[in-house]
PDB file as gemmi writes it, atoms N, CA and C in Angstrom:
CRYST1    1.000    1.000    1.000  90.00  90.00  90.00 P 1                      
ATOM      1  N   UNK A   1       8.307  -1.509 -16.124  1.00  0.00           N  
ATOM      2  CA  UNK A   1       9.495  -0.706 -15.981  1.00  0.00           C  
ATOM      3  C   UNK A   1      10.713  -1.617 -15.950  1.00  0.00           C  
ATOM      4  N   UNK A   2      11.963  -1.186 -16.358  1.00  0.00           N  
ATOM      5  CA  UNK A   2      13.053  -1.708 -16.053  1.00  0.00           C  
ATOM      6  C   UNK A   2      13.664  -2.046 -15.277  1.00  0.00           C  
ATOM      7  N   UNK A   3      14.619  -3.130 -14.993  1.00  0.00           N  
ATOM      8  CA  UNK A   3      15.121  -3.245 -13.529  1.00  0.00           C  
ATOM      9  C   UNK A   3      15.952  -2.332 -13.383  1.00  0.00           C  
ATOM     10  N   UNK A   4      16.507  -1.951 -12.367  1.00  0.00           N  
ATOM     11  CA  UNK A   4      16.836  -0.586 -12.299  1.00  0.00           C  
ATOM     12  C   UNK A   4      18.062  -0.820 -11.615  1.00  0.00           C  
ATOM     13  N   UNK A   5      18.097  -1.970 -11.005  1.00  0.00           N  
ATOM     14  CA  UNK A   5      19.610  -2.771  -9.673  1.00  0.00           C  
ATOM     15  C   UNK A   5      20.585  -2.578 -10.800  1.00  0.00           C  
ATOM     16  N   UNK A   6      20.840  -3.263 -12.177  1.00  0.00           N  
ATOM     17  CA  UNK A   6      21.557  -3.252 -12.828  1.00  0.00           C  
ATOM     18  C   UNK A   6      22.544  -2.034 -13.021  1.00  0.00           C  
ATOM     19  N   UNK A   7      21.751  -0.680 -13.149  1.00  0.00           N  
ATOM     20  CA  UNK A   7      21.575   0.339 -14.469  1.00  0.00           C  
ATOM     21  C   UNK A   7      22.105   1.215 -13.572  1.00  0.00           C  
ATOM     22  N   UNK A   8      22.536   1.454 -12.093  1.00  0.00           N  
ATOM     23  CA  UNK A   8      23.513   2.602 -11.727  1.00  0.00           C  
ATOM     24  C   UNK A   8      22.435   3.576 -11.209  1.00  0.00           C  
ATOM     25  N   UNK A   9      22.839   4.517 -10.503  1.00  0.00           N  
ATOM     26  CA  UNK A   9      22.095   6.135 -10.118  1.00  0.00           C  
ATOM     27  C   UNK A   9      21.482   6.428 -11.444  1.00  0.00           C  
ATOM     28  N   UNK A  10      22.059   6.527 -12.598  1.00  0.00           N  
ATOM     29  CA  UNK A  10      21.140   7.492 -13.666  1.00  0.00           C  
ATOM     30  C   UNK A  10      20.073   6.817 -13.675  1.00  0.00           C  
ATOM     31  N   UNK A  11      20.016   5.534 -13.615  1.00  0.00           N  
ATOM     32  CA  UNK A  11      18.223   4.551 -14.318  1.00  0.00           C  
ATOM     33  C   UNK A  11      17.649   5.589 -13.040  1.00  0.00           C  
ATOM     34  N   UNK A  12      18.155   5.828 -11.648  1.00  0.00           N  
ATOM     35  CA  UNK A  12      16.508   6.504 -11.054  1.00  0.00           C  
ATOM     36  C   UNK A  12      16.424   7.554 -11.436  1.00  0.00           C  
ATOM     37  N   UNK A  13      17.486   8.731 -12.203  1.00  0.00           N  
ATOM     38  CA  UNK A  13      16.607   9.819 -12.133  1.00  0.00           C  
ATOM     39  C   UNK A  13      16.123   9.831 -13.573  1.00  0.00           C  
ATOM     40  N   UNK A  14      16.108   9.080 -14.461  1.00  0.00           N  
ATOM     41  CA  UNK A  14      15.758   8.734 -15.460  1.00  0.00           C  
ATOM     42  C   UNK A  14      14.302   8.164 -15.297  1.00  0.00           C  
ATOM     43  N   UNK A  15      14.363   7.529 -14.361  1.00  0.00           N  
ATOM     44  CA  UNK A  15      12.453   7.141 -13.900  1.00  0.00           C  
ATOM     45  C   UNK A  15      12.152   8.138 -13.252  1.00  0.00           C  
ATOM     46  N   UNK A  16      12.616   8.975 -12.643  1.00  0.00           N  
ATOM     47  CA  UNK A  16      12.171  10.276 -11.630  1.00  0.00           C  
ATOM     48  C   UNK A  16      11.860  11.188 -13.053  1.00  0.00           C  
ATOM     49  N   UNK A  17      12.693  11.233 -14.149  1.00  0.00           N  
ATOM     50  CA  UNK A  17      12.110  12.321 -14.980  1.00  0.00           C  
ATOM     51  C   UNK A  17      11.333  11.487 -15.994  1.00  0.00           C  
ATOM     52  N   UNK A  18      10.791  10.137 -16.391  1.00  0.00           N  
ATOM     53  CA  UNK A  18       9.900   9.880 -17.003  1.00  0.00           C  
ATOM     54  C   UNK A  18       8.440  10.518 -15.851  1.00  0.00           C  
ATOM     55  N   UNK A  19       8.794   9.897 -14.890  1.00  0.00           N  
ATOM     56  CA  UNK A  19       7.150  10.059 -13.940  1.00  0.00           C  
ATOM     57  C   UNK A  19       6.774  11.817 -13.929  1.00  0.00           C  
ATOM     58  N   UNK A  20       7.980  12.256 -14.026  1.00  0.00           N  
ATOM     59  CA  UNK A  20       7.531  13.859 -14.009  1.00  0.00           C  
ATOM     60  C   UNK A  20       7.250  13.997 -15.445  1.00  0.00           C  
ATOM     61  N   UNK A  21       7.903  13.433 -16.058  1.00  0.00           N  
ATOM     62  CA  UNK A  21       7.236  13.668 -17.754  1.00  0.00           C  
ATOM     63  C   UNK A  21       5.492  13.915 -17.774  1.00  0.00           C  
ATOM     64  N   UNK A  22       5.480  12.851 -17.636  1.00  0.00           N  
ATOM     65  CA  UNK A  22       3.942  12.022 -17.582  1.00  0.00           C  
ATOM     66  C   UNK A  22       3.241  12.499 -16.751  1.00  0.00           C  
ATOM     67  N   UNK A  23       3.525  12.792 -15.647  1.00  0.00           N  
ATOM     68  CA  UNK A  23       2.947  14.016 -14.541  1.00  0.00           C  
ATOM     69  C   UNK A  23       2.580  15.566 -15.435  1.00  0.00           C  
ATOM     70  N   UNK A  24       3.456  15.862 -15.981  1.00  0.00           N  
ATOM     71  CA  UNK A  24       2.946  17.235 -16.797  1.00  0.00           C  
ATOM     72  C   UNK A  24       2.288  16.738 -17.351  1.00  0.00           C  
ATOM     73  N   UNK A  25       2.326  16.082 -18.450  1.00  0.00           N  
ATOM     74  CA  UNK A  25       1.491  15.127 -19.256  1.00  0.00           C  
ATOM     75  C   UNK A  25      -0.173  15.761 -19.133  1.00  0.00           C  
ATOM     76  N   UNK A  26      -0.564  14.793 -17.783  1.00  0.00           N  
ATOM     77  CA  UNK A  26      -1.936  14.684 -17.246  1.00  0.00           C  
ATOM     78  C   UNK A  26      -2.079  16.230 -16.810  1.00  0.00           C  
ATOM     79  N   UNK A  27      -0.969  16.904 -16.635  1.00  0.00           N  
ATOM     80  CA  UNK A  27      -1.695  18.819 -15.919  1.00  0.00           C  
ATOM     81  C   UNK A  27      -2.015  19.256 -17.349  1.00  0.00           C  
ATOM     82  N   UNK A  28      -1.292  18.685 -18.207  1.00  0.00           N  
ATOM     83  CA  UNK A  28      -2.072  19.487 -19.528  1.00  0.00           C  
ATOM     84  C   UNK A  28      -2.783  19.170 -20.134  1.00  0.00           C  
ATOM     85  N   UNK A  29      -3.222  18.541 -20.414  1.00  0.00           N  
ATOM     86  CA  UNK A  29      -4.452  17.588 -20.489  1.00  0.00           C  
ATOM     87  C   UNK A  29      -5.756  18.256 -19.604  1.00  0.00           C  
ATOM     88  N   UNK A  30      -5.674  17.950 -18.469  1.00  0.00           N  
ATOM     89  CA  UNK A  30      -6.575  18.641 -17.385  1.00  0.00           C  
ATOM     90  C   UNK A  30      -6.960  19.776 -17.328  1.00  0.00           C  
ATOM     91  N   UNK A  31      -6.036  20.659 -17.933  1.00  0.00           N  
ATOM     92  CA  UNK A  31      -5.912  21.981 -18.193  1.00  0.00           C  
ATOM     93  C   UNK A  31      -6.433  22.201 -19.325  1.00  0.00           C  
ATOM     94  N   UNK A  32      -6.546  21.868 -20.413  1.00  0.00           N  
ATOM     95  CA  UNK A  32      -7.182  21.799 -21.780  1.00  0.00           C  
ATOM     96  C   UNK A  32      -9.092  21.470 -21.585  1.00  0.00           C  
ATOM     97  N   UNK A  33      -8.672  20.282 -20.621  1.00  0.00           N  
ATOM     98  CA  UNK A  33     -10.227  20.154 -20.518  1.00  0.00           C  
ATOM     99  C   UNK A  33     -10.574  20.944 -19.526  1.00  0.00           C  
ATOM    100  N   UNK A  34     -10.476  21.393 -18.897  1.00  0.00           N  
ATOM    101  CA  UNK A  34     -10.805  22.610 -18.219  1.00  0.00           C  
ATOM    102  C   UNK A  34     -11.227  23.956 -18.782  1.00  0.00           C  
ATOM    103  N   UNK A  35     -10.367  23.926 -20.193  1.00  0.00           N  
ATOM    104  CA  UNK A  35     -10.586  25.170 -20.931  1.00  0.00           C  
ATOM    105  C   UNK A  35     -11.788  24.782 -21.871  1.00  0.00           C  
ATOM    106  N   UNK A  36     -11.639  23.244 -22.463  1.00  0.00           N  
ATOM    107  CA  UNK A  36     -13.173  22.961 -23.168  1.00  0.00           C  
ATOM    108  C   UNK A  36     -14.223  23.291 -22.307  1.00  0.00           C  
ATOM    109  N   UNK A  37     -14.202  22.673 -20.787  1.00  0.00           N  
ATOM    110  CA  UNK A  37     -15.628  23.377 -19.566  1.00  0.00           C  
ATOM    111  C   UNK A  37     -16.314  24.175 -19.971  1.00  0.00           C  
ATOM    112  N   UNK A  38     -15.083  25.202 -20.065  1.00  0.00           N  
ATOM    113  CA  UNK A  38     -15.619  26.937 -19.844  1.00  0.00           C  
ATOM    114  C   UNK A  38     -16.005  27.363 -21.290  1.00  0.00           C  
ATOM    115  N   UNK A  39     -15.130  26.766 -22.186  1.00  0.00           N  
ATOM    116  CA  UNK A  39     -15.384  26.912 -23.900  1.00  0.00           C  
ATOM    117  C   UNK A  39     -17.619  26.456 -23.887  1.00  0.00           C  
ATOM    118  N   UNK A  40     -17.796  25.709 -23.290  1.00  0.00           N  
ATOM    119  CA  UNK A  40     -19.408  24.629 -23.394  1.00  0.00           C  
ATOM    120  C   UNK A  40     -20.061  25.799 -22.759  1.00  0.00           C  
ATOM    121  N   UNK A  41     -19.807  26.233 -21.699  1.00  0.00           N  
ATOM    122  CA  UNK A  41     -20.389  27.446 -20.440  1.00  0.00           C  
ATOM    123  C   UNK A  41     -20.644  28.303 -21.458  1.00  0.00           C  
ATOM    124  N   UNK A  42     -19.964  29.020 -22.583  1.00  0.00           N  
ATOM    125  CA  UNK A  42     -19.795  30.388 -23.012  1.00  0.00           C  
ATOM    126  C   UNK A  42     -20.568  30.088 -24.280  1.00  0.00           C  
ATOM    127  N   UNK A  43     -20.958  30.534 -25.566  1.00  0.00           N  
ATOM    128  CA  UNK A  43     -21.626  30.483 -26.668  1.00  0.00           C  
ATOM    129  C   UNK A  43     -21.198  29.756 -27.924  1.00  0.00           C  
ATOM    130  N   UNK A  44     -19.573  30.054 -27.831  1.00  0.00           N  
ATOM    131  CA  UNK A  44     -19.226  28.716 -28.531  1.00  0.00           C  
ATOM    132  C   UNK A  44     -19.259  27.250 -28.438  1.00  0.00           C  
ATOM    133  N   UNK A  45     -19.645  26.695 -28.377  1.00  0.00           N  
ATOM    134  CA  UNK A  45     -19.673  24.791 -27.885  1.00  0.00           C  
ATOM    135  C   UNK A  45     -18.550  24.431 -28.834  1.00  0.00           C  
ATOM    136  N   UNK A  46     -17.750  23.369 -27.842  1.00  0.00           N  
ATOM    137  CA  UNK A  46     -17.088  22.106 -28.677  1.00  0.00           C  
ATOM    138  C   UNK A  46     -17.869  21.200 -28.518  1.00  0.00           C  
ATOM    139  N   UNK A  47     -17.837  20.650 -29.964  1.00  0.00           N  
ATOM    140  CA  UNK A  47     -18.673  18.810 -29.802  1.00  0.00           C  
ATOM    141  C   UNK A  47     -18.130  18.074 -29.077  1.00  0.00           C  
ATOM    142  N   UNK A  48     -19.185  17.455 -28.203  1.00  0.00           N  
ATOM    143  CA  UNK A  48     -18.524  16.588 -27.299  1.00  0.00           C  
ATOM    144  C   UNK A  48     -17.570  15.482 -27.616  1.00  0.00           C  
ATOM    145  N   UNK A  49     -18.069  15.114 -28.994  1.00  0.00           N  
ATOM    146  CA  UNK A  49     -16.638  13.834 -29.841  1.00  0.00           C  
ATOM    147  C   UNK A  49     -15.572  14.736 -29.546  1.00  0.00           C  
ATOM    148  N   UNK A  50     -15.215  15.823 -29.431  1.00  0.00           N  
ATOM    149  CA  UNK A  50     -13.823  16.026 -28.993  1.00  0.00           C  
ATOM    150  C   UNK A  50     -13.401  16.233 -27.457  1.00  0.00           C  
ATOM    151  N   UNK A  51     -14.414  16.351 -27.036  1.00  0.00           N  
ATOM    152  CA  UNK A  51     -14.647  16.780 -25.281  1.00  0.00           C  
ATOM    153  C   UNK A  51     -14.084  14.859 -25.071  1.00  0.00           C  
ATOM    154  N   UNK A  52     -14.780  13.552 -25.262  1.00  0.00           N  
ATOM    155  CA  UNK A  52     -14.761  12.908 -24.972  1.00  0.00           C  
ATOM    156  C   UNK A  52     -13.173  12.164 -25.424  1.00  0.00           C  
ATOM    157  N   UNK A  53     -13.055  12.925 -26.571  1.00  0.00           N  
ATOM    158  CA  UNK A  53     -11.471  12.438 -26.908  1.00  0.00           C  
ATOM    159  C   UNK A  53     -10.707  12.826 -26.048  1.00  0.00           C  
ATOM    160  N   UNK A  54     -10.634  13.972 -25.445  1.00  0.00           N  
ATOM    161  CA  UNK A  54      -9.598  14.739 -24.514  1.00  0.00           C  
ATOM    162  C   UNK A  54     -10.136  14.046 -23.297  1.00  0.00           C  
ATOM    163  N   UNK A  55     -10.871  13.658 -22.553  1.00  0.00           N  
ATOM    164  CA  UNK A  55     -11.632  13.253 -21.605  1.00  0.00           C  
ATOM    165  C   UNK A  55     -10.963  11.278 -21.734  1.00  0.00           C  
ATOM    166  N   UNK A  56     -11.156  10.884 -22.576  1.00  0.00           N  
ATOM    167  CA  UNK A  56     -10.050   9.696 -22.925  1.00  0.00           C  
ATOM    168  C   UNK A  56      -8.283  10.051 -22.745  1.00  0.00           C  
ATOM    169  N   UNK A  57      -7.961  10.742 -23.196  1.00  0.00           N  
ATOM    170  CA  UNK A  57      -6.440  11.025 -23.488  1.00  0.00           C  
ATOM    171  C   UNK A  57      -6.318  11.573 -21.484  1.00  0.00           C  
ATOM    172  N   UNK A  58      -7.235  12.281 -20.994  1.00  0.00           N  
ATOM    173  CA  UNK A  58      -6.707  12.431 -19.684  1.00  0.00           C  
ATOM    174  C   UNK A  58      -6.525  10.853 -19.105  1.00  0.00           C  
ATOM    175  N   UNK A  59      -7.749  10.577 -19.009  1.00  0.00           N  
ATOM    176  CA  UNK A  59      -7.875   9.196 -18.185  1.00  0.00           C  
ATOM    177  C   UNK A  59      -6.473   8.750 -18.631  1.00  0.00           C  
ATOM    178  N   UNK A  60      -6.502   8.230 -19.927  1.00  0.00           N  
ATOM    179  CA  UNK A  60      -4.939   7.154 -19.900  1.00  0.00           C  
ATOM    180  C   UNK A  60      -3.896   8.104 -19.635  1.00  0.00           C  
ATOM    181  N   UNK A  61      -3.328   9.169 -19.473  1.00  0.00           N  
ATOM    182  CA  UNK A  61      -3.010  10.236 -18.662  1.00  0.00           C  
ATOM    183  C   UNK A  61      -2.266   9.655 -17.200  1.00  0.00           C  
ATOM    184  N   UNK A  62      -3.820   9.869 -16.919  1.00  0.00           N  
ATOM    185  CA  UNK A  62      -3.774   9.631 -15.461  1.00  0.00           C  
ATOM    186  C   UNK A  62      -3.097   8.390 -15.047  1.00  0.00           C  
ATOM    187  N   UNK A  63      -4.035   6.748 -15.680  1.00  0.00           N  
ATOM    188  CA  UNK A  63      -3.454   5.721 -15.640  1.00  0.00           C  
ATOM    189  C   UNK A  63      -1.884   5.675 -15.904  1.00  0.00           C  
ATOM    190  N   UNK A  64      -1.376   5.906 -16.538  1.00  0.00           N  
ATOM    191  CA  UNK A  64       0.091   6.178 -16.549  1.00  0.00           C  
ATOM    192  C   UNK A  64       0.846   6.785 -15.641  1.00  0.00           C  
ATOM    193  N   UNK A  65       0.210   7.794 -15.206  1.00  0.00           N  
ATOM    194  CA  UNK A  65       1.083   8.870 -14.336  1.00  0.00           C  
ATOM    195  C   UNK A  65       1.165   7.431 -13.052  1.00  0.00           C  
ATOM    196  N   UNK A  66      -0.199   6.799 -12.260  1.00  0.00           N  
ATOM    197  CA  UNK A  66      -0.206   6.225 -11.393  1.00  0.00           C  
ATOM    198  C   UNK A  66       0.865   5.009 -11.220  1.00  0.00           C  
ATOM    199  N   UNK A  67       0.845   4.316 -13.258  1.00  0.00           N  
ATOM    200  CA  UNK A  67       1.666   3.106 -12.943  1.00  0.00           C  
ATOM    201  C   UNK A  67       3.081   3.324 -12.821  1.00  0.00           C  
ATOM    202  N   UNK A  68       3.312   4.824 -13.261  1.00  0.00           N  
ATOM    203  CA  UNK A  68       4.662   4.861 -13.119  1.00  0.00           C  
ATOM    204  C   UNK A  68       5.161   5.353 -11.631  1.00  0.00           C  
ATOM    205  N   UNK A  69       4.515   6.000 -11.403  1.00  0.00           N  
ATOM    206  CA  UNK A  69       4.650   6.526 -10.047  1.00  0.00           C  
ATOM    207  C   UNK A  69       4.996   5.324  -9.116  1.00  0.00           C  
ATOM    208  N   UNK A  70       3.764   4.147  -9.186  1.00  0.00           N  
ATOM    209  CA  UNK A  70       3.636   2.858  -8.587  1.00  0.00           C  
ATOM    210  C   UNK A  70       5.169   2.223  -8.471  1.00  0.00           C  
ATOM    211  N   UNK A  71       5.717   2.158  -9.773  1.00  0.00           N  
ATOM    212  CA  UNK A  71       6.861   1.669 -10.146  1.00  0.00           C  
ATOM    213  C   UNK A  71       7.824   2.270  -9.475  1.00  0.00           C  
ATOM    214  N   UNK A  72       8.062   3.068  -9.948  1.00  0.00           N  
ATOM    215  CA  UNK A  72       9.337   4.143  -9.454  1.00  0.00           C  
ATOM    216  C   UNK A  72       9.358   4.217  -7.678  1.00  0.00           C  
ATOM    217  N   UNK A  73       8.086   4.020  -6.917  1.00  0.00           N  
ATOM    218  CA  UNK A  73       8.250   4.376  -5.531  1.00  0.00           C  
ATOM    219  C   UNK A  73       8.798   3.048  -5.041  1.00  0.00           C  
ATOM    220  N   UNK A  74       8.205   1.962  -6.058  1.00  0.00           N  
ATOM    221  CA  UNK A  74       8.355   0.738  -5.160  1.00  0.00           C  
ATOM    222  C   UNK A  74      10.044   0.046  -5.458  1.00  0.00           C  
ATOM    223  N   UNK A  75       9.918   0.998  -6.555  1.00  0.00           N  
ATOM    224  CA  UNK A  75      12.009   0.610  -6.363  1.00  0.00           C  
ATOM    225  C   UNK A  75      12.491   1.507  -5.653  1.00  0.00           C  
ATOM    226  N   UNK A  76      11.971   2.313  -5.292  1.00  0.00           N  
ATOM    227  CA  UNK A  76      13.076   3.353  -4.345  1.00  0.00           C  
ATOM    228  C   UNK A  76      12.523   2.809  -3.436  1.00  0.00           C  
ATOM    229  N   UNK A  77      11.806   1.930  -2.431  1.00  0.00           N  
ATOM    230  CA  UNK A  77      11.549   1.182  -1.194  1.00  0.00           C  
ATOM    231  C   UNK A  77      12.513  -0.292  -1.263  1.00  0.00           C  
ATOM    232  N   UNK A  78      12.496  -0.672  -2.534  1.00  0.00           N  
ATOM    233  CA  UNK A  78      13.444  -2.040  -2.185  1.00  0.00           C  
ATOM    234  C   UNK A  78      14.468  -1.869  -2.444  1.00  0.00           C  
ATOM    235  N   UNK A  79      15.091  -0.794  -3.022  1.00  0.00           N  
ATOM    236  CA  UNK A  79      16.378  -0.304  -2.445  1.00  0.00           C  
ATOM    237  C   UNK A  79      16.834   0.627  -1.564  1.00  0.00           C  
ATOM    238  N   UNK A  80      15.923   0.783  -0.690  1.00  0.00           N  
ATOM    239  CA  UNK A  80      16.547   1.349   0.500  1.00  0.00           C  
ATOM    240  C   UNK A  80      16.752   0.310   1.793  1.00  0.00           C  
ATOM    241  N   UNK A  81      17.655   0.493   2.716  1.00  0.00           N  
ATOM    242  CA  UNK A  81      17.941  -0.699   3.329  1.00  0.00           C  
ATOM    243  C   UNK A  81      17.173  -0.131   4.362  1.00  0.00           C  
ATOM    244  N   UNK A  82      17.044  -1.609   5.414  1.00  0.00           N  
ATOM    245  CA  UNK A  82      15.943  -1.463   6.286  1.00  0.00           C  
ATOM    246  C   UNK A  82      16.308  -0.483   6.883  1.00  0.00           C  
ATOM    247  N   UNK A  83      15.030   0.156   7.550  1.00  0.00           N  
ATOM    248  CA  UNK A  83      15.429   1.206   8.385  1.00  0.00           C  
ATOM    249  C   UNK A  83      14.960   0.942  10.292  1.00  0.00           C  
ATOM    250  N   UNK A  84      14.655  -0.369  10.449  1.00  0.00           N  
ATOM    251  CA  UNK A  84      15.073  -0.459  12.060  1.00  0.00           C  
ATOM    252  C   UNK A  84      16.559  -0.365  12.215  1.00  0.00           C  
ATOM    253  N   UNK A  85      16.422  -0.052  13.388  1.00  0.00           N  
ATOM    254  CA  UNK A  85      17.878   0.091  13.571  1.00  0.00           C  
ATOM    255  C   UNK A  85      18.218  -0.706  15.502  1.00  0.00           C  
ATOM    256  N   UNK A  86      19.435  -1.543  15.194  1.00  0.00           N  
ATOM    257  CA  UNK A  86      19.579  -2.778  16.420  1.00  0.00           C  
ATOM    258  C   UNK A  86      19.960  -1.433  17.308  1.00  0.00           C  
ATOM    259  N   UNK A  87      19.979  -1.107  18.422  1.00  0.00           N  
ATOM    260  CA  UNK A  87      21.037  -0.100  19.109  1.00  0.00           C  
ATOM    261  C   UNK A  87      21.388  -1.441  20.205  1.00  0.00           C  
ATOM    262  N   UNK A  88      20.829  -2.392  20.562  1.00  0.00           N  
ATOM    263  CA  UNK A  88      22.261  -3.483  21.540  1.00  0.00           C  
ATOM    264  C   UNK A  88      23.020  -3.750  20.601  1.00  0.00           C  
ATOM    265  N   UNK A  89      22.612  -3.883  19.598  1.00  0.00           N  
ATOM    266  CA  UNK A  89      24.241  -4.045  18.702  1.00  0.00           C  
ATOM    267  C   UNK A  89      24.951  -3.467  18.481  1.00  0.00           C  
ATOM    268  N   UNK A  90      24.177  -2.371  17.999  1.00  0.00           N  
ATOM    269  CA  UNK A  90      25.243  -1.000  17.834  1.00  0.00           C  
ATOM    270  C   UNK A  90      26.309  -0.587  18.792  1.00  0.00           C  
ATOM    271  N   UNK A  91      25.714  -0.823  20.566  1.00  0.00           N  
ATOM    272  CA  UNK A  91      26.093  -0.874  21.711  1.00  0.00           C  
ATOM    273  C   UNK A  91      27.076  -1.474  21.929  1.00  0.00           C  
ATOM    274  N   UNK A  92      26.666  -2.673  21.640  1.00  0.00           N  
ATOM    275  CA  UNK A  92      27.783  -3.672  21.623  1.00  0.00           C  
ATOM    276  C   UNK A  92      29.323  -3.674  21.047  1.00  0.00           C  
ATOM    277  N   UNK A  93      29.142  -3.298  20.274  1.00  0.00           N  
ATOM    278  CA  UNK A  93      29.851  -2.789  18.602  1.00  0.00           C  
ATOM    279  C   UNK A  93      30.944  -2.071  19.308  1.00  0.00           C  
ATOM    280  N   UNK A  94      30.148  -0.842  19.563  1.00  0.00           N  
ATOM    281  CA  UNK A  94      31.196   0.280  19.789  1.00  0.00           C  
ATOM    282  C   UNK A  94      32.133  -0.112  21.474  1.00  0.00           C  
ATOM    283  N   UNK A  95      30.815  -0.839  22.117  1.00  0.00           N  
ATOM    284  CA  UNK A  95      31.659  -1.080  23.447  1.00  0.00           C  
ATOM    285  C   UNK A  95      33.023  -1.972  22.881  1.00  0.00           C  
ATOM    286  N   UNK A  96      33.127  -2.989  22.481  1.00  0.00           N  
ATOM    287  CA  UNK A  96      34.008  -4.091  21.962  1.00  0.00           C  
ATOM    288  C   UNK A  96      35.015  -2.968  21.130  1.00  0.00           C  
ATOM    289  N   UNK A  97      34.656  -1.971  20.612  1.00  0.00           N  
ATOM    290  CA  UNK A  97      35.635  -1.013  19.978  1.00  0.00           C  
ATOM    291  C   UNK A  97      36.729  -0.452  20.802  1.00  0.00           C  
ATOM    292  N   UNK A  98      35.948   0.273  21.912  1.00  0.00           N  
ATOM    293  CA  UNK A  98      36.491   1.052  23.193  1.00  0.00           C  
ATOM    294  C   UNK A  98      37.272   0.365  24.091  1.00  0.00           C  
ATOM    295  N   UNK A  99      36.731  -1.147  24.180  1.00  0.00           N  
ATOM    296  CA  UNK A  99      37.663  -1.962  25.009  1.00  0.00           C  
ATOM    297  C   UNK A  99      38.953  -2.271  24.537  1.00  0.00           C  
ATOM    298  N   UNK A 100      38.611  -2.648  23.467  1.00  0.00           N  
ATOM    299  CA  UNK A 100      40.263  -2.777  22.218  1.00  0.00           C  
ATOM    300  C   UNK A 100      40.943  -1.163  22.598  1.00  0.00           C  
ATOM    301  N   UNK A 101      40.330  -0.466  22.226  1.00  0.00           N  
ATOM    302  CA  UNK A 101      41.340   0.607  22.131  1.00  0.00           C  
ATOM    303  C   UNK A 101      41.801   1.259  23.463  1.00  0.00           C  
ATOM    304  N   UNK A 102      41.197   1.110  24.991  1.00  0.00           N  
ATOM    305  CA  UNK A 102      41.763   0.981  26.116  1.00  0.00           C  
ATOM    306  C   UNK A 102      42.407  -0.006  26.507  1.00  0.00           C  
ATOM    307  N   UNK A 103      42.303  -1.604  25.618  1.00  0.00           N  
ATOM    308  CA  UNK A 103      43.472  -2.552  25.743  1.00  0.00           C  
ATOM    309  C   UNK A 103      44.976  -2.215  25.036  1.00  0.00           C  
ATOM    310  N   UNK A 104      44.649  -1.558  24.091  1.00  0.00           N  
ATOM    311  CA  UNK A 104      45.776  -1.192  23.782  1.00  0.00           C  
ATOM    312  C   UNK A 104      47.004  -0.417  23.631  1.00  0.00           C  
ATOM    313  N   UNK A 105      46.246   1.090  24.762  1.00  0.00           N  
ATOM    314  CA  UNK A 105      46.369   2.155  25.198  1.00  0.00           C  
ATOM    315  C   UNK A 105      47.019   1.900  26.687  1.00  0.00           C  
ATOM    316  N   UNK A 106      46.419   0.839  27.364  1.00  0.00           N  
ATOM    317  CA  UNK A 106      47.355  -0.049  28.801  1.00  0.00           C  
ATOM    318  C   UNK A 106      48.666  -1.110  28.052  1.00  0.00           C  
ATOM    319  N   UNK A 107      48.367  -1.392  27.185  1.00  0.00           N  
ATOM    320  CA  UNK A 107      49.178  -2.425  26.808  1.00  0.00           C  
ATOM    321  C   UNK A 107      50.785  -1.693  26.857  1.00  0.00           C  
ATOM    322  N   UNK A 108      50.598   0.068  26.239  1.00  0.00           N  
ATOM    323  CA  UNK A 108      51.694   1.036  25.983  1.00  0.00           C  
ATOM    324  C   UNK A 108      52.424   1.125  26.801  1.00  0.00           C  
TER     325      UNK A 108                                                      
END                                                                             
């Protein structure tokens, strides 16, 4: 996948709508072979050379859906900033704020 730091807000939803691409992708696929199943169950048969073609085309399907998914989550984790959060600092912060602004409120 592309680096994505460069490329602004659109590169993610541009990977958010490839992975959903590719996500339908594999439901139709799945769904097809699902319908060959029941096609084998009933009196007509498909040859399995085509059962196994569609049965290929899911798998790499699938493999795709995963690497992109893989991709796409793990840039939306290294660009999100940490999420501990200091609160003595924060504390700190705002106390050193409040003191300034009651120093300068006596100062009047």
């Amino acid at each position: 996948m592309n680096n994505l730091d460069d490329q602004g807000p659109a590169a993610f939803d541009d990977a958010a709508a490839r992975v959903a691409e590719t996500a339908e992708l594999y439901l139709s696929i799945r769904n097809l072979l699902r319908q060959m199943i029941a096609e084998i169950e009933t009196a007509t048969a498909i040859p399995p050379k085509a059962i196994l073609s569609k049965l290929s085309d899911l798998q790499a399907a699938h493999l795709k859906v995963l690497a992109a998914e893989e991709a796409f989550y793990a840039l939306q984790q290294a660009n999100e900033p940490d999420t501990t959060i200091d609160y003595d600092a924060l504390r700190d912060d705002i106390g050193g704020q409040l003191d300034r602004i009651r120093a300068a409120l006596d100062a009047d």
